[in-house]
C-alpha positions in Angstrom: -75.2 27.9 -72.9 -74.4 31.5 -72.7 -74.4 32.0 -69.3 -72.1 29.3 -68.9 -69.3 30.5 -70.9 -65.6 31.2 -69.6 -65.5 34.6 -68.8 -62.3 35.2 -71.5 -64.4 32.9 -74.5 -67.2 35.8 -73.7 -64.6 38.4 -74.4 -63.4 36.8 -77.4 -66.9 36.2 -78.5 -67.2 40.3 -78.4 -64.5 40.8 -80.3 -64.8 38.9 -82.8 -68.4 40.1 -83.7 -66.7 43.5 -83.6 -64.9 42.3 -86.1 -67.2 41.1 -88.2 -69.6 44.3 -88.2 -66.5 46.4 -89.4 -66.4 43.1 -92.3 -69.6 43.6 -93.2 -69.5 47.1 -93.4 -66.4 47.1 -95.6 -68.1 44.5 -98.1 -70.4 46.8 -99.1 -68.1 48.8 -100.7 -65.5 46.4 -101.8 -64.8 49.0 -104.6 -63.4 51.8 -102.5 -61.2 49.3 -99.7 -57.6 50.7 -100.0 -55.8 47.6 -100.9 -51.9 46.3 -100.9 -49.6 43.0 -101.3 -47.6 41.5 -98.2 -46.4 39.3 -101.4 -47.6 37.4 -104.5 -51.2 36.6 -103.9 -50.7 37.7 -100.1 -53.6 40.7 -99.7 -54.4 43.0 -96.6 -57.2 45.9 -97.2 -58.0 48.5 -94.5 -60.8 46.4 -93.2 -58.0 43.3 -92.5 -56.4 46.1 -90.1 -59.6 48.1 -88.6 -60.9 44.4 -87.5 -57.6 43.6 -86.0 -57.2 47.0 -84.3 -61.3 46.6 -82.9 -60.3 43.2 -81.4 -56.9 44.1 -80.0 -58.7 46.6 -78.3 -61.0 45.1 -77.0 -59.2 42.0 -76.0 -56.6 44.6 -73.7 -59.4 46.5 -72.4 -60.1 43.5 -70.7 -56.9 41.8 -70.1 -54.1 44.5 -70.4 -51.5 42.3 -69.5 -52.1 39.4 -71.8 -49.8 39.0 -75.2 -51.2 39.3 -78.8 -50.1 37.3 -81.8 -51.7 39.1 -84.5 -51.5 38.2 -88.6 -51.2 41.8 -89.7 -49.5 43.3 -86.0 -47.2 40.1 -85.0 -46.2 40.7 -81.4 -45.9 44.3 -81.4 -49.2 44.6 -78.5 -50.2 43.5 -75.3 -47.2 41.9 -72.7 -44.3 39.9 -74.3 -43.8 37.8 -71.5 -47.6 37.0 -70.4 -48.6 33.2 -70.1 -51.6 34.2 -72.2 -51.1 35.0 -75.6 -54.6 35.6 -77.7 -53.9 34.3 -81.6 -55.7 36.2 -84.0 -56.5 36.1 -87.5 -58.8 39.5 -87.8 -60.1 38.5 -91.5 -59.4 34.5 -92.3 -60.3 34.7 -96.6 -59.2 38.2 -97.7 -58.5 37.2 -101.5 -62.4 35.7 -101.1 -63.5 39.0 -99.4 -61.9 41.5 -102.2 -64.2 39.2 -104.8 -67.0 39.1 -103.2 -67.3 35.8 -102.4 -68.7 34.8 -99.4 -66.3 32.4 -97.3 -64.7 34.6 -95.0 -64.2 34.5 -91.1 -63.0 35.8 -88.1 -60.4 33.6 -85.6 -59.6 34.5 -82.2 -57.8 31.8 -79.4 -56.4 32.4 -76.4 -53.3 30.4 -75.6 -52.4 29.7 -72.1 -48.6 28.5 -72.1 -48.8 27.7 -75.6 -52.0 25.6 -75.3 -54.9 26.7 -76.8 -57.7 27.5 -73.8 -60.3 28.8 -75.7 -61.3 29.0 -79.3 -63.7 31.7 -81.6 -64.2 31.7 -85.2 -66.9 34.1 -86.5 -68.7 33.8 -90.0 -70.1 37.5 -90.2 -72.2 36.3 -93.7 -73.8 33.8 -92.0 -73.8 35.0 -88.5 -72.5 31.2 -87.5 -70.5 31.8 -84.5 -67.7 28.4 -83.8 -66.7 28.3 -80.4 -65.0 26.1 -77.7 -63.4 26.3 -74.2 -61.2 23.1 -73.4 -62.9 20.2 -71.6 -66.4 22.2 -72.2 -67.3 21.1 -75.9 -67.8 22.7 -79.1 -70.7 24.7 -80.5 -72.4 26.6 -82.9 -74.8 28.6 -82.6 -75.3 27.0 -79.2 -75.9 23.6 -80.6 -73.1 21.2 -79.7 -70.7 19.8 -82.2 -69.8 16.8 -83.0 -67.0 15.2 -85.8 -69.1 12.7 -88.6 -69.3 8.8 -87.8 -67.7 8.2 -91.2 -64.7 5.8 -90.8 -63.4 4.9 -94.6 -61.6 7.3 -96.4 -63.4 6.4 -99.6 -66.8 7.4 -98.0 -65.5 11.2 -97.1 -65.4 14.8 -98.0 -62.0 16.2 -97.7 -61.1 19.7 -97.2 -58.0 21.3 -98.4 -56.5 24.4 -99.2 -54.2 25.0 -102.5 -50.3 26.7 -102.1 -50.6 30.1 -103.4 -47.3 32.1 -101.8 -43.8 32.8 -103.8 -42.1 29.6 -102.5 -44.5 26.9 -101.9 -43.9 23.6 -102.9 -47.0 23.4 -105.2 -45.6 20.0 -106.9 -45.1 18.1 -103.5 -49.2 19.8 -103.0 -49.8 18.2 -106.3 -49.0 14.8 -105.5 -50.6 14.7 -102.3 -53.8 16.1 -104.1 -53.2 13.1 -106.0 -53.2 10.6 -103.8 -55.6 12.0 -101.9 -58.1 12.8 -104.3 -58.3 8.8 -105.9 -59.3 7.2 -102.5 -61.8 10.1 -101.0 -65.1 10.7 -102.1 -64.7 14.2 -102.8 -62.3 17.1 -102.5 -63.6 20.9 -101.2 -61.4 24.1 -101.6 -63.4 26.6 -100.3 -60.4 29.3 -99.3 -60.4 29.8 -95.6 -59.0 27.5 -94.0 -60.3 28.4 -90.2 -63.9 27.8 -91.3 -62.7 24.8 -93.1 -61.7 23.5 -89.9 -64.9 23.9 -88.6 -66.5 21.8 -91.2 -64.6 19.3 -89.7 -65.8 19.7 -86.4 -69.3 20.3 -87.3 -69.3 16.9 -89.4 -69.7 18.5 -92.8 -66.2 17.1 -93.8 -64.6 14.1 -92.7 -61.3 15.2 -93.1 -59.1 18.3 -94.1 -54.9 18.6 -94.8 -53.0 21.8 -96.0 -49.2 23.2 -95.9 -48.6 26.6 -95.7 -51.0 27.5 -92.9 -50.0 30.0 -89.8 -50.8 29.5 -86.4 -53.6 32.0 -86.4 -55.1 29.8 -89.1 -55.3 26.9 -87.0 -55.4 28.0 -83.2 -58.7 28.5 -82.6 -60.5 25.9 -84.9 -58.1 23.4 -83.8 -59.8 23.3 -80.3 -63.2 23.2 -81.9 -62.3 20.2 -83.9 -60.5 18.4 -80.6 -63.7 19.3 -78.3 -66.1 18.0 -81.1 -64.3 14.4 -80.9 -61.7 14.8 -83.8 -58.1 14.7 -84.4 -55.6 17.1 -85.4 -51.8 16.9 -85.9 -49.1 17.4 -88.6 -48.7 15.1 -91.6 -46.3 12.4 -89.4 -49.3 12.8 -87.0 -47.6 13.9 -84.2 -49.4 17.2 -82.1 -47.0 19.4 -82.8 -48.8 21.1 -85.8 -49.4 24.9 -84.6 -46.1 26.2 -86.1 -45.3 23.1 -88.7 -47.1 25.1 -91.5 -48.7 21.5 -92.2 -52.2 20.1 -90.8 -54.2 17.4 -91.4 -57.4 16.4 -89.6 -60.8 14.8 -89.2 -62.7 12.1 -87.8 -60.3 9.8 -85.4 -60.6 7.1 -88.4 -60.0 9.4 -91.4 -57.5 11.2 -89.6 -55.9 8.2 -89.2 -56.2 7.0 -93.2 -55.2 10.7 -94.0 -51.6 10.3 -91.8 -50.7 7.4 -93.7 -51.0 8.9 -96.8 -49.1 12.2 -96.0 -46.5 11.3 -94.0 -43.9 11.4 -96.5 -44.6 14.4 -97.2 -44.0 15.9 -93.8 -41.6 19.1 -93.9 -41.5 19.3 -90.0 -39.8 22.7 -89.2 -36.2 21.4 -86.8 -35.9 23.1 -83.7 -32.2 24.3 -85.3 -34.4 26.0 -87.6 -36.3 28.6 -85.7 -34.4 31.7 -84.6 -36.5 33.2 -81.7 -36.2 37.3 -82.5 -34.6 39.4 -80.3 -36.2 40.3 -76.7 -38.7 43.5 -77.4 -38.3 43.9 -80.9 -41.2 43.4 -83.7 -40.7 40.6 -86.1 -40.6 42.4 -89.6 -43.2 40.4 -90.7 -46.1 38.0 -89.3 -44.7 34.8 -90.1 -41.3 35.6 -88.6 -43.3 37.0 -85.4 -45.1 33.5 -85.2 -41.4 31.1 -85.7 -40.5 33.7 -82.7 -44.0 32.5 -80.6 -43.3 29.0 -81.4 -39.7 28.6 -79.9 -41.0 30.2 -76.9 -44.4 28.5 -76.6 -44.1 25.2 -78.3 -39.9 24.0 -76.9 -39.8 20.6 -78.9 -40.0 17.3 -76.5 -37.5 14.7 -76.6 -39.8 12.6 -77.9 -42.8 13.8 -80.0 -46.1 13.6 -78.6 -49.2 12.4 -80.7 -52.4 13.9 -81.6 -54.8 13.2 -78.7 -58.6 12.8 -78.8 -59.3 15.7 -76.3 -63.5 15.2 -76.3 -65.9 13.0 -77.7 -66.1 9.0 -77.1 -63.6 6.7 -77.9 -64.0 4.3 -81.0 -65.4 0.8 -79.7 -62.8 -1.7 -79.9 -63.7 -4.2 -83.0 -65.0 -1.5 -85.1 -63.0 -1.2 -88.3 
């Protein structure tokens, strides 16, 4: 497989175990990391910003005049009018990393007119490496992946991810959880939610849903989950889910069950909503630098598209 890889997924692929030698490194002296608050609950240590700087770098050395949407940078490298924007979230699981505990990852896509093209997400403790190019499959560790045959909702594991930022709605979570939890078999909470994705795709959960998320959360793992057969959209199910800060997504039959039970809880972000920043400056902070991407590479449709199967075979008709 590796010698058939896009030539920008083998980039990726190099940058992201940058990355996660610089993560490793730093976790062995969690004690010394020079740490401080974006907000309540909201961490970034020096290793968050020496793995972001390593794969900027290296992601321009190859492609100076692509765009970067970076969680700790925003916009501030690369071109600001490329086609090709890479998405990156250098350390996916910081409030896990500080602790010690060992769910942590690296995500890197590359977005070509505000679809994702190809997809990385690196698991330096386990040395898993997630990766996809579209209309080529997904993989780890070279071995393809593919969603779970489960089809009933009370048969599956369910991922999800608990609010934790000043301002989220934790008693809309609450209810959800709810619902959710009484007519699953079981529900995970792991902490990152770009390798919880990737459970999805690898058939270790059936399903996943969580608000709150930014696009580098989701970018690349949502083209692993799409190339390994699954779905993935926004509570109301529609594919517009990048910049929504709401995801839900699994098998095509869970995803499916999941929708129903989450749509009225969708908080779809209205176009009159997003205030694109001004032309060359830097967005004071990473989630006002992705609203900014997502008015200029997700325009909304007249009428909203919905999630679409991009790999794997269909479900036969007949089959409940």
């Amino acid at each position: 497989m590796s010698q058939s890889l896009h030539p920008m997924l083998n980039i990726a692929i190099k940058a992201a175990r940058a990355a996660g030698a610089i993560i490793n490194r730093g976790s062995q002296d969690l004690d010394l990391l020079k740490i401080t608050h974006k907000g309540p609950n909201d961490f970034v240590s020096e290793v968050d910003q020496a793995a972001e700087a390593a794969i900027i770098e290296i992601l321009l050395g190859a492609y100076p005049g692509h765009g970067i949407l970076a969680e700790e940078s925003g916009r501030t490298h690369g071109a600001k009018d490329s086609e090709f924007t890479w998405i990156i979230d250098p350390l996916d699981g910081t409030t896990n990393f500080l602790h010690g505990f060992p769910v942590y990852a690296v995500s890197i896509a590359l977005a070509h007119r505000g679809q994702v093209q190809q997809g990385v997400v690196y698991d330096p403790n386990r040395n898993d490496l997630f990766v996809a190019s579209r209309g080529r499959g997904a993989y780890l560790n070279e071995r393809r992946l593919r969603v779970s045959k489960r089809l009933r909702l009370q048969e599956s594991l369910i991922g999800t991810g608990f609010p934790f930022r000043k301002g989220d709605n934790f008693k809309r979570y609450m209810k959800m959880f709810e619902e959710i939890s009484q007519q699953c078999a079981g529900l995970r909470r792991p902490g990152a939610a770009t390798l919880d994705h990737c459970y999805v795709a690898a058939g270790w959960y059936d399903g996943f849903f969580e608000t709150g998320l930014s696009p580098w959360d989701i970018a690349a793992a949502s083209l692993i989950i799409t190339e390994a057969g699954g779905l993935i959209g926004n509570f109301s199910g529609e594919a517009d889910f990048l910049y929504q800060r709401e995801v839900v997504a699994g098998t095509p039959k869970v995803y499916g069950q999941l929708v129903n039970i989450l749509t009225p809880y969708t908080r779809v972000i209205k176009e009159d909503d997003v205030k694109p920043a001004t032309e060359g400056e830097a967005a004071p902070d990473a989630t006002d630098a992705f609203v900014a991407a997502a008015t200029e590479a997700a325009p909304a449709e007249k009428k909203p598209r919905k999630a679409i199967k991009v790999a794997g075979p269909r479900t036969p008709k007949g089959r409940a």
